[in-house]
C-alpha positions as a printed Julia matrix, in Angstrom:
184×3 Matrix{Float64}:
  75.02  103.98  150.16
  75.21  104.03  146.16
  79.16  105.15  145.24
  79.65  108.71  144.45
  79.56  109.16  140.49
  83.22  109.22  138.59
  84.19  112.59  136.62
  84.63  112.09  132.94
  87.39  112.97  130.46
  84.87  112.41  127.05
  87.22  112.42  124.15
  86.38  112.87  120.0
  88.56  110.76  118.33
  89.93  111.73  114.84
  91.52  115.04  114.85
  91.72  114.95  118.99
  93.54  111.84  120.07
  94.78  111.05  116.2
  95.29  113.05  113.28
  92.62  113.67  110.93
  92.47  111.17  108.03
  89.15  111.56  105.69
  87.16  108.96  106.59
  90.0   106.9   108.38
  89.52  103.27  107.58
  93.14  101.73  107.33
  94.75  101.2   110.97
  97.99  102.35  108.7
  97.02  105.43  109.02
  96.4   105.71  112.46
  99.07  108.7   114.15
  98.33  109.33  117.58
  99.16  113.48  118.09
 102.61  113.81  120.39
 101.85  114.09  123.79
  98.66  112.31  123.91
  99.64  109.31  125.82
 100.88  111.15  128.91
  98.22  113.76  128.32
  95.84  110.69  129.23
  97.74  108.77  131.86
  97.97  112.64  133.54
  93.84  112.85  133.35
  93.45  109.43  134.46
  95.93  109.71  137.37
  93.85  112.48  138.78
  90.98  110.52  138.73
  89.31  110.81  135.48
  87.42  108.16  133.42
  88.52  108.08  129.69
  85.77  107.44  127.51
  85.92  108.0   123.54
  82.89  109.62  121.82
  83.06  109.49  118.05
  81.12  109.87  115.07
  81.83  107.02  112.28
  79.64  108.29  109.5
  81.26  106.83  106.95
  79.64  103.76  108.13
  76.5   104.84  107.42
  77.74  105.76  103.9
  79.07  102.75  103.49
  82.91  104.36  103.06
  84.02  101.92  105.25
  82.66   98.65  107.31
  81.96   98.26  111.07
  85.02   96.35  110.9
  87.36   98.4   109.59
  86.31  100.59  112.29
  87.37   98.36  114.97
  90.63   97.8   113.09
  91.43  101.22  113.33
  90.02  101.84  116.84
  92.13   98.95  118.65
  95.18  100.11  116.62
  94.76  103.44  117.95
  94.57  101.82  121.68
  97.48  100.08  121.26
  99.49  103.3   120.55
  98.07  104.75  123.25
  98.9   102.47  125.46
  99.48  102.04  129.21
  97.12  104.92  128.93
  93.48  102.94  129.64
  90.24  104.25  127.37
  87.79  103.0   129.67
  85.05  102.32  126.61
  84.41  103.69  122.96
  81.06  104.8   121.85
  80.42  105.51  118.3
  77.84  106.53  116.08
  77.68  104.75  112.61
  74.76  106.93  111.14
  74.9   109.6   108.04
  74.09  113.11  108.99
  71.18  112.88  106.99
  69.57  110.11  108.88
  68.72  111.49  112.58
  70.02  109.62  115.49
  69.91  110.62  119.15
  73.5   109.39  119.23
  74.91  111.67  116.71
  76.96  114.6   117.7
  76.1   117.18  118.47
  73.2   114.99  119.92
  74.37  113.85  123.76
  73.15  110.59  123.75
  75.99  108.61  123.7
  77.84  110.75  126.38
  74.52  109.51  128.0
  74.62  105.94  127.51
  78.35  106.16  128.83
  77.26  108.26  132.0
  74.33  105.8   132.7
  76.86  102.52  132.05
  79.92  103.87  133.48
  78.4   105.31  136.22
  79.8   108.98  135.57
  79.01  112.16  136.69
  78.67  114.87  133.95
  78.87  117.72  135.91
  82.66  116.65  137.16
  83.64  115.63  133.06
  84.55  117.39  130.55
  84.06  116.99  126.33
  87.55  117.48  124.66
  87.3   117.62  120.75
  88.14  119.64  117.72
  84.63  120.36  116.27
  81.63  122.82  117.29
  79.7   119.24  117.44
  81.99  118.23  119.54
  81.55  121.17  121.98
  77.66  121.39  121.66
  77.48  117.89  122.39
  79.26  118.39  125.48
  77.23  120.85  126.74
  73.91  119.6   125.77
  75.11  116.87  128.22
  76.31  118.94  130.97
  79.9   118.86  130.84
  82.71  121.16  130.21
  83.97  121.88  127.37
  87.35  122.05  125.5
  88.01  123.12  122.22
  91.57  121.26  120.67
  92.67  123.45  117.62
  94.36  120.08  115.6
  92.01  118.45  112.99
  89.36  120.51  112.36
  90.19  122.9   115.3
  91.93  125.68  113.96
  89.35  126.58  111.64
  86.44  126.83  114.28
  86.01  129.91  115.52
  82.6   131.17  117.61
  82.48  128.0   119.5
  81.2   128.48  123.26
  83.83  126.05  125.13
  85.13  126.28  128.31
  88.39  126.45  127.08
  90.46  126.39  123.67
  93.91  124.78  123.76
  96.39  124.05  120.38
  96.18  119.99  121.36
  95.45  117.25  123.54
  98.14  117.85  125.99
  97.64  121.36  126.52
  93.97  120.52  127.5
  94.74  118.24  129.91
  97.15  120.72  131.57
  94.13  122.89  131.24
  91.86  120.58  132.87
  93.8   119.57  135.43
  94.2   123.36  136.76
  90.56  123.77  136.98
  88.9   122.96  140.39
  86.56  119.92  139.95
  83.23  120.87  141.53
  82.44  118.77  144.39
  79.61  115.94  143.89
  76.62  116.66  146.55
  76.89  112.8   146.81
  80.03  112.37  148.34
């Protein structure tokens, strides 16, 4: 019998976990938001896979190198740690050059649910964009609104819930009933 699909805690990166730094290429300026680490180890205690979903386009406008990406990325796991990220996904390409991987797009909350072996209707998209939210449900997860970064100036946005940061969506999340999976 195939094992029952995980639930998902898919997380945007800059203004969500960190705060928002234009274009953030300099692990120096990495600041994980208070709170966030146990927000994490709470979600992932309860069962949740943690799995980052970000947008990089200054990549793709050559801003910064794949490199510098990484720099900043495990910087950012190492002050999150003993909380686990389970993987990172991220999409170098320009809005201006369309990708099936670019928020709002779902496909690389796909590619995680396919490799992690994740079930979307048990996960949830936390972020602090309307790309962030439409992405979420465009794969089939819940959806939660953080108002740090850009956040506090969205307004209109269909989530499931809006919370002022990370830790108040994990408190959120965790008082929601998971819906069972039919293959369990």
């Amino acid at each position: 019998m195939k094992p029952a699909a995980a639930p998902a805690i898919f997380l945007d990166r800059d203004g969500t976990l960190m705060e928002e730094v234009h274009y953030c290429r300099d692990p120096r300026e990495v600041r994980v938001f208070s709170g966030a680490v146990e927000a994490l180890g709470s979600l992932a205690a309860a069962g949740f896979r943690l799995v980052i979903v970000t947008n990089q386009s200054g990549i793709g406008r050559g801003l910064f190198t794949e490199q510098d990406f990484f720099a900043v990325q495990n910087e950012l796991l190492r002050q999150l740690a003993p909380a686990v990220i389970d993987a990172t996904y991220f999409c170098p390409s320009a809005p201006e050059n369309p990708d099936p991987r670019r928020k709002p797009a779902p496909g690389m909350v796909l590619e995680a649910v396919r490799d992690l072996g994740l079930d979307p209707a048990r996960s949830w998209f936390v972020g602090d964009k309307a790309v962030d939210v439409e992405c979420g449900r465009r794969a089939g997860t819940r959806t939660v609104l953080v108002k740090t970064g850009y956040g506090a100036g969205v307004a209109d946005v269909l989530a499931d819930g809006v919370t002022e940061d990370i830790a108040a969506a994990a408190r959120f999340i965790l008082s929601q009933p998971i819906p069972t999976n039919p293959a369990s």
